[in-house]
C-alpha positions as CSV (number, residue, x, y, z in Angstrom):
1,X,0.0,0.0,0.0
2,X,1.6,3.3,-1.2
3,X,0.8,6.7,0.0
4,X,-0.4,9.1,-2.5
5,X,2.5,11.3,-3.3
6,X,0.9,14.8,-2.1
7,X,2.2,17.8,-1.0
8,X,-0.2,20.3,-1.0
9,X,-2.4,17.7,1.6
10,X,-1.6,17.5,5.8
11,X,-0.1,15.2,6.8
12,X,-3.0,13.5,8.5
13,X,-5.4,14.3,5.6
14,X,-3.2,11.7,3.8
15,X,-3.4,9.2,5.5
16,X,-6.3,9.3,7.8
17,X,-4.2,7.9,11.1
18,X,-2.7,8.5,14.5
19,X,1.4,9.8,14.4
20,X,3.4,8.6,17.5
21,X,7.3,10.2,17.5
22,X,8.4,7.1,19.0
23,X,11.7,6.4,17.7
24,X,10.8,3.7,15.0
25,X,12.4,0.2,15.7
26,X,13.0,-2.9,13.2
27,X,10.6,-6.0,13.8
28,X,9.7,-9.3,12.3
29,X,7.5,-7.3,10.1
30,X,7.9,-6.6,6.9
31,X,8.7,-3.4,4.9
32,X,7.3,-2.3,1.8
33,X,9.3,1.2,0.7
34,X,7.7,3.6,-1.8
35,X,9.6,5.5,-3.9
36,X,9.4,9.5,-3.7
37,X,11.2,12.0,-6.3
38,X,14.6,13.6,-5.1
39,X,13.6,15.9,-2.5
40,X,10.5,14.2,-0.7
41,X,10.7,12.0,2.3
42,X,10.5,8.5,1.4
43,X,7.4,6.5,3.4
44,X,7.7,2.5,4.4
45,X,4.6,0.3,5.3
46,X,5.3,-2.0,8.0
47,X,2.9,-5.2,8.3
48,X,2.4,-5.4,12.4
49,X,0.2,-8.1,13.8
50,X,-2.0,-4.8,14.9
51,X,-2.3,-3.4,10.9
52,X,-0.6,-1.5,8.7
53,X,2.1,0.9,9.9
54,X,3.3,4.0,8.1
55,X,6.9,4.7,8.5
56,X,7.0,8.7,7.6
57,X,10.2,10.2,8.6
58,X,10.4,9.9,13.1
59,X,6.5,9.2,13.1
60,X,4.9,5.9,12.9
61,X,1.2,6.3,11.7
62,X,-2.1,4.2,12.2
63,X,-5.4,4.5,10.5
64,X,-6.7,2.1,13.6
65,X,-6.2,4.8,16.6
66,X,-8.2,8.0,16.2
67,X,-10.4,10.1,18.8
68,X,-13.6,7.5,18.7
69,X,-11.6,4.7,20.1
70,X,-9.9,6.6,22.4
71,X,-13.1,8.0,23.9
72,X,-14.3,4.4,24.3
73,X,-11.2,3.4,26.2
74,X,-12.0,6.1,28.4
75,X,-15.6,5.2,28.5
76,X,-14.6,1.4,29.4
77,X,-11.8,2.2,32.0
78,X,-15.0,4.6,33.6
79,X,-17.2,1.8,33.1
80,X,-14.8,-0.8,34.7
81,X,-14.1,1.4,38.0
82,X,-17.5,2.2,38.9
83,X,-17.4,0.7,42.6
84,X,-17.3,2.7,46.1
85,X,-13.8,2.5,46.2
86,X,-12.4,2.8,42.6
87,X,-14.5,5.6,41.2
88,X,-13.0,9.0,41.4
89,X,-12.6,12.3,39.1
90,X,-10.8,12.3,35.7
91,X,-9.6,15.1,33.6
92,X,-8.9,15.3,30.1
93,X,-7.7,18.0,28.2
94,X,-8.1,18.3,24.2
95,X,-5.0,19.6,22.2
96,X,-6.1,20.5,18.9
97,X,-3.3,20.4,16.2
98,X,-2.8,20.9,12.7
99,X,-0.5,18.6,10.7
100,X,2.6,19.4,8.7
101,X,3.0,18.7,4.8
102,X,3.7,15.2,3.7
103,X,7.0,16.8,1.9
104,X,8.1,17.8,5.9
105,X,6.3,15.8,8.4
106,X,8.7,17.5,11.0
107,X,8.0,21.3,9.4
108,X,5.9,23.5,10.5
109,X,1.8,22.9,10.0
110,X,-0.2,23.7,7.1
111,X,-3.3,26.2,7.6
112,X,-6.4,24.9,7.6
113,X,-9.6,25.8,5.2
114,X,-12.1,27.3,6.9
115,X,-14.4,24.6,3.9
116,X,-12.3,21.8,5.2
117,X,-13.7,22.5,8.8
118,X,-16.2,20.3,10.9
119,X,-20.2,20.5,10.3
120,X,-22.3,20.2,13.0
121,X,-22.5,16.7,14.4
122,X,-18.9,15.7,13.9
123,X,-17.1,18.6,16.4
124,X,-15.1,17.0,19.2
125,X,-17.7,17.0,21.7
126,X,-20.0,15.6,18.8
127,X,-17.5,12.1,19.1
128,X,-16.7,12.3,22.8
129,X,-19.9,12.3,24.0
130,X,-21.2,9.4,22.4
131,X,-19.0,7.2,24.5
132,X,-18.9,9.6,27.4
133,X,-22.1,11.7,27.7
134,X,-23.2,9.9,30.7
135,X,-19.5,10.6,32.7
136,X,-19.8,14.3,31.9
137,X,-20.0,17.1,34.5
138,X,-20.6,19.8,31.5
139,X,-20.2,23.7,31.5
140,X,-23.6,23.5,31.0
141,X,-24.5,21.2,34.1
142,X,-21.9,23.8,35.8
143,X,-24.0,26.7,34.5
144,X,-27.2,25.1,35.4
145,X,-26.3,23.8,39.2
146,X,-24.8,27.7,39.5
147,X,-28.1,29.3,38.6
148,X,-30.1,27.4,41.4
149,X,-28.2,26.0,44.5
150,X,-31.2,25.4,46.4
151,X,-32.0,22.7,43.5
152,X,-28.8,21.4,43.0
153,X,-25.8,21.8,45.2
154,X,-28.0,22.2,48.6
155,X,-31.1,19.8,47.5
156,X,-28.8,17.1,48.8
157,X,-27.2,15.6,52.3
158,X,-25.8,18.3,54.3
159,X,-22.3,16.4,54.0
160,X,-22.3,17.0,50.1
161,X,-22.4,20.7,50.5
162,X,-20.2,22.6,48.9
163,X,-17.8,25.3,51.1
164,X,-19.6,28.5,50.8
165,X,-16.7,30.0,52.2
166,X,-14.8,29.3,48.9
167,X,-17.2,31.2,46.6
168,X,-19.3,34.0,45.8
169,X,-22.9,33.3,46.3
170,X,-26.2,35.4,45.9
171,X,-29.7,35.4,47.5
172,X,-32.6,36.4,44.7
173,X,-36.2,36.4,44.3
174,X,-38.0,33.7,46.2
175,X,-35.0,32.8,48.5
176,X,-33.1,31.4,45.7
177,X,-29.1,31.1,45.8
178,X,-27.1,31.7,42.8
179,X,-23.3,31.7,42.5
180,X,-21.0,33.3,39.3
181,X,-17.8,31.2,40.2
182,X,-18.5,28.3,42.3
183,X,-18.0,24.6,42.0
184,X,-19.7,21.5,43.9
185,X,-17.3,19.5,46.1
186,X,-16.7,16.1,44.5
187,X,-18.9,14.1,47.0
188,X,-22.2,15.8,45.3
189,X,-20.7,15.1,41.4
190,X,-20.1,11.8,41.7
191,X,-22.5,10.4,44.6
192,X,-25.7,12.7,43.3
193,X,-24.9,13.0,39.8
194,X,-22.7,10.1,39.3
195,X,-20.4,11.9,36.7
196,X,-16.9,11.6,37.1
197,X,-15.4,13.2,33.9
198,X,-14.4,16.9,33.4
199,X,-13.3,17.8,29.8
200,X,-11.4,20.9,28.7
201,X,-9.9,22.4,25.5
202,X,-5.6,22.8,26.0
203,X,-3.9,24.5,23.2
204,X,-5.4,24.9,19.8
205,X,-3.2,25.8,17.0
206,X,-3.5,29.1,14.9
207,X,-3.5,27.4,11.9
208,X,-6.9,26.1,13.3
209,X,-8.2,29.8,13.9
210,X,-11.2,29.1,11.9
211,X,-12.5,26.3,14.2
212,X,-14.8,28.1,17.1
213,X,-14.2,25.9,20.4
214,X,-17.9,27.7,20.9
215,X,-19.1,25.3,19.5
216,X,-18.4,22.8,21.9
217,X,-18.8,25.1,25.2
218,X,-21.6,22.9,26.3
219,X,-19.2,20.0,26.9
220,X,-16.1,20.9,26.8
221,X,-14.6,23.7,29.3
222,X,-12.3,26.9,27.4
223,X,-9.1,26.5,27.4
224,X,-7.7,27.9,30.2
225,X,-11.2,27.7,32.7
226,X,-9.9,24.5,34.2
227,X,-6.0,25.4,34.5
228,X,-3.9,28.0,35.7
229,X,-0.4,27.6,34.8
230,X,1.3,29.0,38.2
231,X,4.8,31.3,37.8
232,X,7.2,29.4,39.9
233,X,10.8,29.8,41.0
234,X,12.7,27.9,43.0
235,X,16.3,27.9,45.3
236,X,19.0,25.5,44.5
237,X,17.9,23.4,47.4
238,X,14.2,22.9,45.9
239,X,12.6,25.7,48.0
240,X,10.2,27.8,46.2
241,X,11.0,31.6,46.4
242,X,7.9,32.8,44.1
243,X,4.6,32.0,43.4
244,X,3.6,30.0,46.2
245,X,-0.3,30.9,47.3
246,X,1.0,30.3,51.0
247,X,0.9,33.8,52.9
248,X,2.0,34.3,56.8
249,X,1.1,37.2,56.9
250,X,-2.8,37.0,55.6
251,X,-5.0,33.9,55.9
252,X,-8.2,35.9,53.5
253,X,-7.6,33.7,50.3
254,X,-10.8,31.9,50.3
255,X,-12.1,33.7,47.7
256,X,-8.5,33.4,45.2
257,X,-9.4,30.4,43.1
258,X,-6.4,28.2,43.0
259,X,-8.1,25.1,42.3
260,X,-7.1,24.7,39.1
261,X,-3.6,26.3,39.8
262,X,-0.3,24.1,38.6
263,X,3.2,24.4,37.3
264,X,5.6,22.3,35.2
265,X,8.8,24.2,37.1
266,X,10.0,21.2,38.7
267,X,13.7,20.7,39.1
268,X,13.7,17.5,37.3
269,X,16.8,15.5,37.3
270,X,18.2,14.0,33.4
271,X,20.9,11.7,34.4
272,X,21.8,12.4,37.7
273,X,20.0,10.2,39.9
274,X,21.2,12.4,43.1
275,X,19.3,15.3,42.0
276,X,15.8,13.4,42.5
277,X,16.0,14.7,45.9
278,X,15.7,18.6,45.2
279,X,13.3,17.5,42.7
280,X,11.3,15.9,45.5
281,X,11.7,18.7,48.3
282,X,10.5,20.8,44.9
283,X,7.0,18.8,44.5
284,X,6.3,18.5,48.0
285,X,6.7,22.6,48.3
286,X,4.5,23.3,45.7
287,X,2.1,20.8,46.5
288,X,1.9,23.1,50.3
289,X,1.5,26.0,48.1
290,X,-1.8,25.2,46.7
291,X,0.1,24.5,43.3
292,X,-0.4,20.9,42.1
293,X,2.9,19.7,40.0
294,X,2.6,18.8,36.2
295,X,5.2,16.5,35.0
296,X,5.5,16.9,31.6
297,X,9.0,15.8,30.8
298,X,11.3,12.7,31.2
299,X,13.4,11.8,34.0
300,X,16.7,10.3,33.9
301,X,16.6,9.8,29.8
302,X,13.7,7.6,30.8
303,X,12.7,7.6,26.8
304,X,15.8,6.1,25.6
305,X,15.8,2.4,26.5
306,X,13.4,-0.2,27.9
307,X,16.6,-0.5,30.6
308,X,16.6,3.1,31.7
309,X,12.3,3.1,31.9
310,X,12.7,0.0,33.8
311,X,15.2,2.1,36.5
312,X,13.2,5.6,36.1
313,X,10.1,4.1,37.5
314,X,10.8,4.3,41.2
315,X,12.0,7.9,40.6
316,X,8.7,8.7,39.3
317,X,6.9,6.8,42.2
318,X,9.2,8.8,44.3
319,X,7.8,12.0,42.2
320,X,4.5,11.1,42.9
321,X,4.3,10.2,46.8
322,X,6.4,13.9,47.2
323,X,3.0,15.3,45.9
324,X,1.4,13.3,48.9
325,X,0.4,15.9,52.0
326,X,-1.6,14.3,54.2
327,X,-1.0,10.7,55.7
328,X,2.5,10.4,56.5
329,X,5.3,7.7,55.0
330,X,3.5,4.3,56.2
331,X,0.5,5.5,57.5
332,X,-2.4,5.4,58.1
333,X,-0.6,2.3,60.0
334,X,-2.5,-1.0,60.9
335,X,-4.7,-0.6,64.3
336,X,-2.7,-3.3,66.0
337,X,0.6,-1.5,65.5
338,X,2.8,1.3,66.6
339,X,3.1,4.4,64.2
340,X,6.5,5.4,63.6
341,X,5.3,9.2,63.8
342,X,3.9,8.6,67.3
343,X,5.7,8.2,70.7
344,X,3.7,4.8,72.1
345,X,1.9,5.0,75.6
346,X,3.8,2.7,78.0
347,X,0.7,0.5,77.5
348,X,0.4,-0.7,73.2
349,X,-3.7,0.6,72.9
350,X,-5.6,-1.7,71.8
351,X,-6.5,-2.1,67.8
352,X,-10.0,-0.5,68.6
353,X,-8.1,2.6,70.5
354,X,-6.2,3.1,67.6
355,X,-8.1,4.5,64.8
356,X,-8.1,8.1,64.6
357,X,-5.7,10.7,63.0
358,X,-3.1,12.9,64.6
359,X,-1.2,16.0,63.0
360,X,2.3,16.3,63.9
361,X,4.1,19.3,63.4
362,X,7.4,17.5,64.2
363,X,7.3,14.8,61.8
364,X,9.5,14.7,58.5
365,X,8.2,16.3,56.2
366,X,6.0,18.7,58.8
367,X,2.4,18.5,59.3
368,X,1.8,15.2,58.7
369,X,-0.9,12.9,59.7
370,X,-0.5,9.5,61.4
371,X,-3.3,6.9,63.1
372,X,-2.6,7.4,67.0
373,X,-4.7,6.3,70.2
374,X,-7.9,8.1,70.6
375,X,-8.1,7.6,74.5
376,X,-4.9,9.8,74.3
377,X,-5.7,13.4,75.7
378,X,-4.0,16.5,73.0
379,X,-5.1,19.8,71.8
380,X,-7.9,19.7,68.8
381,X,-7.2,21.2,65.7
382,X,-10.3,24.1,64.8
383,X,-11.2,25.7,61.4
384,X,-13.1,28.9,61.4
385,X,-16.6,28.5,60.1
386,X,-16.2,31.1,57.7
387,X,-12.7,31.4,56.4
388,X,-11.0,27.9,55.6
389,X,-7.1,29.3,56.0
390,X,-8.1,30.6,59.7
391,X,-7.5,27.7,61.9
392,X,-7.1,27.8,65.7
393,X,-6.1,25.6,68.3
394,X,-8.7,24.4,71.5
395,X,-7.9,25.6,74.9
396,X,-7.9,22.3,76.6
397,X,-6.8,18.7,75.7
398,X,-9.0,16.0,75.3
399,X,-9.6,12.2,74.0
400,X,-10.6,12.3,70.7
401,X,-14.2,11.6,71.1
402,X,-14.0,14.7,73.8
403,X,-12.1,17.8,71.9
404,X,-15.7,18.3,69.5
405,X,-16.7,21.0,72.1
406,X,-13.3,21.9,72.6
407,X,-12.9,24.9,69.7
408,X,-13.6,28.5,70.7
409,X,-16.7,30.2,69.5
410,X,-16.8,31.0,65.7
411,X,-14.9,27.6,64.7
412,X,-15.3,23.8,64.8
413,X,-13.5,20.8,64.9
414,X,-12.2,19.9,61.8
415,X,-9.6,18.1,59.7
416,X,-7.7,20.1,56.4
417,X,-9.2,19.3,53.0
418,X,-6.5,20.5,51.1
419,X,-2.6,21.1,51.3
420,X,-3.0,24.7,51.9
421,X,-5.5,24.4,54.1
422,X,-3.1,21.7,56.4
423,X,0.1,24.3,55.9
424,X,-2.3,26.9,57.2
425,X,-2.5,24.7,60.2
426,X,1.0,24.0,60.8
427,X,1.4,27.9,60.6
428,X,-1.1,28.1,62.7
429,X,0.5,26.0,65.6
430,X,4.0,27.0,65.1
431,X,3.3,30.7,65.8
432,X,0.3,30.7,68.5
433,X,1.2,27.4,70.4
434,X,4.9,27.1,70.6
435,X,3.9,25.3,73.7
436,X,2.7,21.9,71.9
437,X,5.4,21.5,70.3
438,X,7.6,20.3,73.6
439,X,6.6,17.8,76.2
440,X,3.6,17.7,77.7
441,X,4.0,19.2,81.4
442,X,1.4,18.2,83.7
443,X,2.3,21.2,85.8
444,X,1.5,23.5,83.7
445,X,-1.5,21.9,82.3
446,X,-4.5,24.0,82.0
447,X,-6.9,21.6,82.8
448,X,-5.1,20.2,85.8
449,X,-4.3,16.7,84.4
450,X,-1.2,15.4,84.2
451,X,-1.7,12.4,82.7
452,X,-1.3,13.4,79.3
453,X,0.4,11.7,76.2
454,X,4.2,13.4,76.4
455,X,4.4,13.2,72.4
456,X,5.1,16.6,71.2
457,X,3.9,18.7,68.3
458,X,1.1,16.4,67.7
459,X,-2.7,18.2,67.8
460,X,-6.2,15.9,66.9
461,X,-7.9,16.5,63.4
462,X,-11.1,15.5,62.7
463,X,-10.6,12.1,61.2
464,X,-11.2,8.8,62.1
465,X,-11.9,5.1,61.6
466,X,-13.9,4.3,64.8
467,X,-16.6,3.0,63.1
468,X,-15.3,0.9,60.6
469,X,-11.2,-0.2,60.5
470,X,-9.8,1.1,57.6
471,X,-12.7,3.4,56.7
472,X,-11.6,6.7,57.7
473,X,-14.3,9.6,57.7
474,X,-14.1,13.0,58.7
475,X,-16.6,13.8,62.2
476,X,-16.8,12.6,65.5
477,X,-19.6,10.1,65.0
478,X,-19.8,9.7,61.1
479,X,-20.8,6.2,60.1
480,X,-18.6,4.6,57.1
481,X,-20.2,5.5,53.9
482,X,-20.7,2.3,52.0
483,X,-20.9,-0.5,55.1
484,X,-24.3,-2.0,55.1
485,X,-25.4,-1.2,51.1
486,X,-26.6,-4.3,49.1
487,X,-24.4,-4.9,45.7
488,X,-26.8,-2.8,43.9
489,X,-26.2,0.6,45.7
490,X,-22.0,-1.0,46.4
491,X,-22.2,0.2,42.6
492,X,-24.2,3.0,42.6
493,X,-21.8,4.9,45.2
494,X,-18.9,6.2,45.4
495,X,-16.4,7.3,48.1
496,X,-14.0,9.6,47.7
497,X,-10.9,7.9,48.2
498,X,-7.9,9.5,50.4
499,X,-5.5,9.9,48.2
500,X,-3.0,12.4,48.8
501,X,-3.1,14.2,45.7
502,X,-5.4,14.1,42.3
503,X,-2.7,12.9,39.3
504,X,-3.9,14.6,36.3
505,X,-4.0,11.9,33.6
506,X,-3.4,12.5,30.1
507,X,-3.6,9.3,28.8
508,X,0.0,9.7,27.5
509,X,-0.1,12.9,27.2
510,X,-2.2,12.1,23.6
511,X,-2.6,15.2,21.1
512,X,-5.7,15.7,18.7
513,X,-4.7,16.1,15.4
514,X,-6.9,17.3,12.8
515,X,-7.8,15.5,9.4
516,X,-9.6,17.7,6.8
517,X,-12.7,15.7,5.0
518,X,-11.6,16.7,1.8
519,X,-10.5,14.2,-0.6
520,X,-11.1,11.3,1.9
521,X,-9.5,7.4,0.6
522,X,-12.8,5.4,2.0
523,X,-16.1,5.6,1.0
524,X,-16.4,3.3,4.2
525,X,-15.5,5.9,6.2
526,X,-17.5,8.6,4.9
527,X,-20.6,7.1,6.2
528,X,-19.1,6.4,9.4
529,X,-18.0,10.2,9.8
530,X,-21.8,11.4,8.5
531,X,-20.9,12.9,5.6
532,X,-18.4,15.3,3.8
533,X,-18.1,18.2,5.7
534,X,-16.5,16.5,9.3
535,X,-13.2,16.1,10.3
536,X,-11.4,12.7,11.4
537,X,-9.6,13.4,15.1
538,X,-6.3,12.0,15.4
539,X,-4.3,10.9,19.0
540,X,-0.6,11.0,18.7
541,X,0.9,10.1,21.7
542,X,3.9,13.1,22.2
């Protein structure tokens, strides 16, 4: 099979398939060259147990991988982790690209028609939602839910409201609430509505300027709505010297959105396997900024041998658990044993004692959580009703089941719910309570009991696993979520799972490519694409 010898087509209007820049390696299959006149690349079809394979320059091309399968993998890994404990939120972002000239796959891109464009029916939201419609929280759900929160985002259980503290919200006519910029918490999308798929447009080439992402704003977000590429800097040690949402001096940032804030300015090592420290203290400082970390480049030439991937991959596990800033290393540790982060009564509790979280502003890294005994008596960690950054600590220690009443007036018990909200807290302790972080001291105990726990720095949050081992909830005498449900409603909900930070997949980082309906090859696929005036959407792994 020869490719037409073109030059005035794109590349992918040619051949109607999926580019990967994989370096191209020789198999058992076999090679059929095509000639090209002096000048033009030559092209090589490779017969793979998987199809035909086009050899064009440093890409290898595919007419069997475009954006319909891709959105049914997606739809079938959805499908597949649709239980209590697997289900949690996805994000996919859409890079639009145009392709080069089949005379310079590697040059820059051709322009594209604005009468080689998509008609209605065939834009990307067209093909992604008929595998995915039923995943989808939408802009247009978004808009909806905003425009009425008594119907949407406060029609359900109190523990699936949203944090009115984080947005701007409005009273109208009739007692209804309205909001311009606020979002549900995650409990309400994907218990209530049972979506668990945001979508949003990347980068779109200017060669694509014609194409109105307009057209899809009622399921896919703007570029830029759902991301907000952070200006970082760093020290030499990995310490962030700009850009970091973390203030001292002010704790009023409820109303900055930083949700969607990230950076790529990691210090990543290339072949220096020593520098993966700095790149670690680097992720876990941004991650206590507010700033979730984007790793968009190798590490430790992990692209140029099977060998070296097969060594990289505990430096990117590494990577990843630096993002973590909740439980601490090991923990939350088995009820019947000793957490490393936690100096042990005399007496080991028992495993029924020891199910409810501790933060310990001593432990390495600081502010860490760990599973300690709840008979033992320490401060209580309290957040502000009204301002999430404003945190407190109690007066007087307590048992765990005892410190709920504990908080001063104007804030409750509580536990952090995000890494800024927990570096808040260690701020929070360092500078008012310098006192908790040494030895207890029955004689100067405020409460007149010296029979307290002597471990230091370490403060109650609002976490626990009394009800059920291993299910840990947030409140004194919250039930476990999902104990007690027949198979049936197993399925139907979902708990959010305590992971330490959300991992933005991008399914290999895959790029949309654009295929112009002119002059298609197959009259097969014209009535799969519903006529002439559609594009075909390419993935090309980058």
């Amino acid at each position: 099979m020869t490719p037409p010898p073109s030059s005035s087509r794109t590349l992918s209007e040619s051949f109607g398939m999926a580019f990967s820049s994989q370096p191209t390696t020789a198999t058992s299959s076999s090679r059929e060259a095509t000639a090209a006149s002096s000048g033009t690349p030559s092209a090589s079809v490779i017969n793979s147990p998987s199809g035909l394979l086009y050899e064009l320059g440093p890409y290898l091309c595919t007419s069997s991988i475009q954006l319909p399968l891709l959105a049914k993998i997606v739809g079938q890994y959805l499908a597949g982790s649709q239980t209590t404990l697997g289900a949690f939120m996805q994000y996919l972002e859409i890079n639009l690209h145009a392709a080069a000239s089949l005379d310079d796959p590697t040059g820059p891109a051709l322009a594209v028609n604005d009468s080689d464009l998509p008609t209605p029916g065939n834009f990307v939201s067209n093909i992604l939602a008929e595998s995915l419609a039923s995943y989808l929280y939408t802009p247009s759900i978004l808009s909806s839910d905003r425009g009425n929160l008594n119907a949407s985002w406060y029609s359900v259980e109190e523990d699936h409201y949203p944090d009115s503290s984080y947005f701007t919200s409005e009273e109208g006519l009739g007692g209804i609430h309205t909001s311009p910029n606020g979002w549900p918490c995650e409990a309400y999308i994907e218990m209530d509505r049972l979506h668990r798929l945001l979508i949003s447009f990347g980068s779109i080439d200017s060669e694509l300027s014609g194409y109105n992402p307009d057209v899809d704003s009622a399921t896919i977000f703007a570029p830029d709505y759902l991301q907000q590429n952070r200006t970082t800097s760093f020290s030499h040690t990995g310490q962030i010297t700009s850009g970091c949402f973390f203030n001292p001096n002010t704790q009023n940032l409820s109303q900055l959105n930083n949700s969607w804030a990230f950076s790529n300015n990691i210090n990543l090592p290339a072949g220096n396997s020593s520098a993966l420290n700095t790149a670690n203290i680097s992720i876990s400082n941004l991650t206590s900024c507010g700033i979730s970390p984007l790793l968009t480049d190798p590490i430790l030439n992990s692209t140029n041998s099977t060998a070296s991937n097969a060594t990289s991959l505990p430096s990117y596990a590494s990577l990843a658990y630096s993002s973590i800033w909740s439980w601490a290393p090991l923990e939350p540790a088995n009820s019947s044993l000793s957490s490393p982060y936690y100096a042990p009564l005399s007496t080991q509790p028992s495993p029924t004692q020891f199910r409810c979280a501790a933060f310990n502003a001593l432990s390495t890294p600081a502010g860490r959580w760990h599973v300690a005994d709840c008979t033992s008596r320490h401060y209580a960690a309290c957040r502000s009703r009204t301002n999430p950054y404003h945190w407190s600590i109690s007066a007087y220690r307590g048992a765990y089941t005892q410190v709920d009443d504990n908080c001063p007036s104007g804030a409750a018990f509580a536990v952090p719910r995000t890494a800024l909200e927990n570096a808040y807290l260690l701020s929070t302790l360092r500078a008012t309570r310098p006192d908790i972080l040494e030895p207890a001291d029955g004689d100067d105990d405020p409460d007149g009991d010296s029979s307290e726990d002597p471990a230091a720095g370490v403060i109650w949050i609002n976490f626990n696993s009394l009800a059920t081992q291993g299910c840990w909830v947030a409140g004194v005498n919250r039930t476990c979520p999902y104990v007690g449900l027949d198979d049936a409603e197993h399925r139907r909900q979902v708990l959010v799972p305590t992971v330490a930070a959300v991992i933005v997949l991008f399914l290999g980082l895959l790029t949309v490519f654009v295929k112009c309906a002119a002059n298609r090859q197959s009259s097969r696929r014209r009535r799969r694409r519903k006529g002439e005036g559609g594009w075909d959407y390419e993935g090309v792994p980058s």
